[in-house]
C-alpha positions as CSV (number, residue, x, y, z in Angstrom):
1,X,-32.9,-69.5,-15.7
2,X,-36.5,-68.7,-16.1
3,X,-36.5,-69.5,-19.8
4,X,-35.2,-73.3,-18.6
5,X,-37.4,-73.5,-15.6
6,X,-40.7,-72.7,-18.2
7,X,-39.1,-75.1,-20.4
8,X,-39.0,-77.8,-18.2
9,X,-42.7,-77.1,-16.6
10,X,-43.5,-77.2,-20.3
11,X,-42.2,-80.6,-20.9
12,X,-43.0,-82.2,-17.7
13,X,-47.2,-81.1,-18.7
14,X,-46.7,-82.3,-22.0
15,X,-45.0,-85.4,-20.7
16,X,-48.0,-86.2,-18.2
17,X,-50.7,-85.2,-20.6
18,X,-49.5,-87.7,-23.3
19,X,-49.2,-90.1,-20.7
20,X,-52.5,-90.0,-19.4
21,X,-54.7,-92.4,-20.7
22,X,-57.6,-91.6,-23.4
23,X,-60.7,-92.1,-20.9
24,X,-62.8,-93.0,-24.5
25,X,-61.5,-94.8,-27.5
26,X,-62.6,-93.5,-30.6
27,X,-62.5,-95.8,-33.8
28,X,-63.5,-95.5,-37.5
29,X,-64.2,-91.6,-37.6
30,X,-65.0,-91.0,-41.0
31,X,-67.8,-88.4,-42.7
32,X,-69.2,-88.1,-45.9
33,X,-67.4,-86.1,-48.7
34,X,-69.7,-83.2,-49.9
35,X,-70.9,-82.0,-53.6
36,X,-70.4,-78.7,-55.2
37,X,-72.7,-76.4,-53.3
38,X,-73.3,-78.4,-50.4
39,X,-72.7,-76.9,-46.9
40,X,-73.6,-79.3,-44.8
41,X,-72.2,-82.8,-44.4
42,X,-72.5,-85.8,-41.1
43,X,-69.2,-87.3,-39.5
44,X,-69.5,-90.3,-37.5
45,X,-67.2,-93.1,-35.3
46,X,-67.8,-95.9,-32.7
47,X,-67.3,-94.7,-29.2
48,X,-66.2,-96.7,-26.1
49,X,-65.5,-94.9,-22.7
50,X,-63.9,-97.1,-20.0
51,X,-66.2,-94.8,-17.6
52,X,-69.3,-93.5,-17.6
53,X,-69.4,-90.7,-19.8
54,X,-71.1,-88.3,-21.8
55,X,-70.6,-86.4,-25.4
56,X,-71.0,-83.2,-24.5
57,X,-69.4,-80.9,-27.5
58,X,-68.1,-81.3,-30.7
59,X,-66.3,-78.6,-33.0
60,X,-64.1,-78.8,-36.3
61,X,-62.5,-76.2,-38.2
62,X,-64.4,-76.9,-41.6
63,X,-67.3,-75.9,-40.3
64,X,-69.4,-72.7,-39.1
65,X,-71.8,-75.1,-36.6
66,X,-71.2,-78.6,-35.5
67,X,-73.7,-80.3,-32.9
68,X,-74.0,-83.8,-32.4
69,X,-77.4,-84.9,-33.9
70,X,-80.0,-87.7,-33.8
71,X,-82.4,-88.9,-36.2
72,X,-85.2,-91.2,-36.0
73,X,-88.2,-92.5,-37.5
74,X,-91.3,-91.4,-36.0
75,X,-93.8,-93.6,-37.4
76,X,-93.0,-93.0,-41.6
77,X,-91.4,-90.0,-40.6
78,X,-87.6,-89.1,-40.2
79,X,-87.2,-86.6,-37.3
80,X,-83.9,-85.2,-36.9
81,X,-82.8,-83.0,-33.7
82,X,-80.0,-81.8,-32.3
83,X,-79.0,-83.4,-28.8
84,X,-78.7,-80.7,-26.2
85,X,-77.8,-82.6,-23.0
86,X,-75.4,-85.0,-25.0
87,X,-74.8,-88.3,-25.3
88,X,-74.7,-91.1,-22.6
89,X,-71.7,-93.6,-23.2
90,X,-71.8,-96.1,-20.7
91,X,-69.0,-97.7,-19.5
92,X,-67.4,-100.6,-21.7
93,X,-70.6,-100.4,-24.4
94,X,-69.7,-99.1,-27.8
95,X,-71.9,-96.2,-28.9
96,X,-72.0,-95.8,-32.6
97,X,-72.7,-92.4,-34.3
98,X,-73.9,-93.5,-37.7
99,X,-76.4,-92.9,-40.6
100,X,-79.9,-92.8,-39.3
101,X,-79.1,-92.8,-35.7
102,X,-76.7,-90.2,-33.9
103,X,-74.4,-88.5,-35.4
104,X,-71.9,-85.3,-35.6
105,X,-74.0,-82.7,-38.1
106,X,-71.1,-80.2,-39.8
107,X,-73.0,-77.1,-41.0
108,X,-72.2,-73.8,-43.0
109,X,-69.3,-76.0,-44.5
110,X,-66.3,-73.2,-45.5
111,X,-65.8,-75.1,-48.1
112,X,-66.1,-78.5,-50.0
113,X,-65.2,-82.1,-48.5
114,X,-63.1,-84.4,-51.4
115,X,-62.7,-87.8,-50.7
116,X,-59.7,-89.1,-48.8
117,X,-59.4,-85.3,-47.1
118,X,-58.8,-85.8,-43.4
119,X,-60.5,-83.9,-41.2
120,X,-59.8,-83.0,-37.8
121,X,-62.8,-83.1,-35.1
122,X,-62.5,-82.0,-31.4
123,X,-64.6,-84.0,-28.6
124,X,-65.3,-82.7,-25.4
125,X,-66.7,-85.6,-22.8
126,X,-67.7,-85.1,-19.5
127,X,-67.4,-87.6,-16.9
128,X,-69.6,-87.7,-13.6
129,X,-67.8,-85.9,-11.5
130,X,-68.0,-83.0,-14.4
131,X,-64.4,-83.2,-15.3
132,X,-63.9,-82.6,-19.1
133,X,-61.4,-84.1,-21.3
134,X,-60.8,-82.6,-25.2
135,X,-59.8,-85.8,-27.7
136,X,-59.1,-84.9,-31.5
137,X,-59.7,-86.9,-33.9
138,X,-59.1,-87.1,-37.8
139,X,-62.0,-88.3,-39.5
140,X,-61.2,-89.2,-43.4
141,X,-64.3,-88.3,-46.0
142,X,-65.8,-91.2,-48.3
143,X,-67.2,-90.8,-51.3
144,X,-71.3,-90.9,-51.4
145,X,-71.3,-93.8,-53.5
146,X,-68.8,-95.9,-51.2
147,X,-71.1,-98.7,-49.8
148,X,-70.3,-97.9,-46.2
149,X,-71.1,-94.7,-46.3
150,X,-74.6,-95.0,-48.4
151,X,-77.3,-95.5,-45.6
152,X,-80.9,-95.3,-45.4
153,X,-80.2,-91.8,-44.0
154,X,-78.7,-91.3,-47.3
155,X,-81.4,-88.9,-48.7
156,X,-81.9,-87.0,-45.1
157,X,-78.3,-86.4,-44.4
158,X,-77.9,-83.0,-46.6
159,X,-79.0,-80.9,-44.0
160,X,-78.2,-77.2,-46.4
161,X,-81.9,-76.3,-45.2
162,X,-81.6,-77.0,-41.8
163,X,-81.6,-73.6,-39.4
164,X,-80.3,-73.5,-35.8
């Protein structure tokens, strides 16, 4: 009797949570395949949250450290940082994390990225009223010389050297 009645609590939680709509649509995750040696490599996606919402965490299993990042140009200078407070996605407007803007930084890599691997990665958003909801995605890797992966970030993505 107690085995059913977990059963059935079971089932009715998972029922609900698959039911419950995705408060941000995630489309396009993809990050960059990696070279021998590298232990570091970028992931990024289009985001659109039907509220507004913020990027507050993001882990994966391939790597030691993952933080959502942004780089910019700072007069002739690329400045890279990692965003602390997270990322704004207002409601209905699509936020892309992409080369040379935001993006998901994978660090201390346990190993290497191949092309066509698929990669899960967990987001955590936070909505106003500080309510949190996990989405995990699976982001394929490109090649480096795959034109929609080559961007002027190219040559400031490898990020081996970076410390945190």
């Amino acid at each position: 009797m107690k085995q059913l009645l977990i059963a059935t609590l079971l089932a009715l939680t998972a029922s609900a949570w698959a039911q419950a709509p995705a408060n941000v649509d995630v489309k396009d995750a993809w990050l960059r395949a990696t070279v021998a040696q590298q232990k570091s490599t970028g992931a990024f996606m289009q985001l659109t949250a039907k509220a507004d919402t913020r990027l507050v965490e993001v882990k994966s299993p391939i790597a030691g450290v993952v933080e959502l990042h942004e780089m910019a140009m700072d007069k002739d200078v690329m400045k890279m940082r990692a965003v602390k407070a997270g990322l704004a996605l207002p409601a209905g407007k699509q936020v892309e994390l992409k080369p040379g803007g935001y993006h998901v930084m994978m660090m201390d890599l346990k190993g290497p990225v191949k092309a066509g691997d698929v990669v899960p990665v967990t987001l955590v958003f936070e909505g106003k009223d500080g309510q949190r909801e996990t989405l995990v995605v699976n982001a394929t890797a490109r090649p480096l010389g795959n034109a929609a992966a080559a961007a002027p970030a190219a040559a400031g993505d490898d990020h081996s050297q970076h410390k945190h």
